[in-house]
Steps between C-alpha positions, in 0.01 A plus 500: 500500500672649797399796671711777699452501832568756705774385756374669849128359428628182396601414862248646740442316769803258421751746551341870454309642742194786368633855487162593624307316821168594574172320471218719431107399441341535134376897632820665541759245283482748237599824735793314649616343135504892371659620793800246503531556110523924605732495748747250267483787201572811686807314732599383173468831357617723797805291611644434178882468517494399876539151361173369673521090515120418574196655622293249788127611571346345844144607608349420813168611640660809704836546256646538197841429466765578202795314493800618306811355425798719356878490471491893557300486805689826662391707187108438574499504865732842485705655777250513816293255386213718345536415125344189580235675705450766233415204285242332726329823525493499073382159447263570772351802338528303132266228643254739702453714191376170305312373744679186540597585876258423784566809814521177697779321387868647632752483158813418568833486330830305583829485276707225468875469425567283197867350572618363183385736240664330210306177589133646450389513191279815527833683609723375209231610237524842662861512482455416091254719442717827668718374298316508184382822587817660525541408159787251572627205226202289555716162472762643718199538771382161466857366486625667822143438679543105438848541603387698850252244560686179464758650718262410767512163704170405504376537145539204256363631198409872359332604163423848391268578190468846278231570237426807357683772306871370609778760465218720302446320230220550254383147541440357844663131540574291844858438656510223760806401686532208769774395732452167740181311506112609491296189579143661457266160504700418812232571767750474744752715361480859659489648194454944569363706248406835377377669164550894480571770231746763455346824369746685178450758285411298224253221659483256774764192566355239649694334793497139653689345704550155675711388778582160593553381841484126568276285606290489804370170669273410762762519749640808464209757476 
C-alpha cells in the first residue's frame, strides 16, 4: 500500500533544509520545542493576510533569531521601521510570560522579501483562501490562481486542492484541478508545498496547494 508523504519532509537534507536549527540537550529540548511551536501560532495568527511565506527559528547560546519571509514585507516592517520593532517587543513579552525565554538570550527578528510571490506555495494558498473568503466562485478562484501561477517562468507544474463545504453546499466533497506536471516521488524535483484553510460562515475549506519547479542536481545547488 502506498502512503502520503508529505512533500517538504520527504526531502530534508536532499534538498530541504529544517525550518528550525538548534540543538538543545534532553533538559531544555522540551522548552525550546514549545517555544518554536508558540511563536509559529501567534505570527500565524497576528499577521494573517500579510501573505507570510515561511517562518525560520535559529537558537544559539546568546540569541534567538526569527526569520520571516513575506511578499508584503513593507506592511510588517511599517513606515519608520517600528512595526517590526513593535513586534519583537510582543513575541518577546509572549515568550517571557511562558517562561520559555531565558533574560540571557537577546531575541531578534529579521524580515525577508519574498520575490516571486506566485512561485511559493504558502503565498498562493493565501491568495485562494482570500479568495474563498470573499465568497468568490470557488472554481473561478482555482481557475484564475492556476492560470497566475503558470504565467510564471520557472514553475513546471501547479495543482490546487479544495475539500469541504464547496460553494455552501450541504454536503462537503473535494475539487482538485492541475495544470503542468507534479512529480512527488521525484526526490529531486523541487516540489513546494503548503496545506491551509479558509474560514466561511458555514465551515472550514480546506486548502492545498503544490507548485512544481524542476529539478535540482548536484551541480546546481
Amino acid at each position: 500500500m502506498t502512503h502520503t508523504v508529505h512533500p517538504y519532509s520527504h526531502r530534508l537534507g536532499i534538498l530541504r533544509d529544517w525550518k528550525s536549527r538548534w540543538f538543545s540537550p534532553k533538559a531544555t529540548y522540551k522548552t525550546h520545542l514549545r517555544g518554536d511551536v508558540l511563536i509559529r501560532e501567534y505570527l500565524e495568527k497576528k499577521l494573517k493576510g500579510f501573505f507570510i511565506a515561511d517562518i525560520e527559528i535559529e537558537r544559539s547560546a546568546k540569541a534567538l533569531r526569527v526569520i520571516l519571509s513575506s511578499s508584503r514585507p513593507g506592511m510588517i516592517i511599517g513606515r519608520q521601521g517600528d512595526g517590526a520593532e513593535a513586534l519583537r517587543l510582543e513575541l518577546k513579552k509572549l515568550l517571557e510570560k511562558h517562561k520559555l525565554l531565558d533574560q540571557k538570550v537577546d531575541l531578534k527578528f529579521d524580515i525577508k522579501e519574498v520575490k516571486n510571490a506566485e512561485a511559493n506555495a504558502a503565498i498562493v494558498a493565501q491568495m485562494v483562501v482570500e479568495g474563498l473568503e470573499k465568497r468568490l466562485p470557488f472554481r473561478r478562484v482555482m481557475k484564475s490562481t492556476l492560470e497566475k501561477v503558470m504565467a510564471n517562468r520557472d514553475v513546471q507544474g501547479v495543482r490546487v486542492f479544495l475539500a469541504g463545504r464547496l460553494g455552501g453546499a450541504t454536503m462537503s466533497r473535494t475539487e482538485d484541478r492541475k495544470l503542468g506536471r507534479i512529480p512527488l516521488q521525484t526526490l529531486r524535483a523541487d516540489v513546494d508545498y503548503h496545506c491551509t484553510k479558509a474560514i466561511m460562515p458555514y465551515g472550514t475549506i480546506g486548502v492545498k496547494v503544490w507548485i512544481y519547479k524542476g529539478d535540482i542536481f548536484e551541480n546546481d545547488k
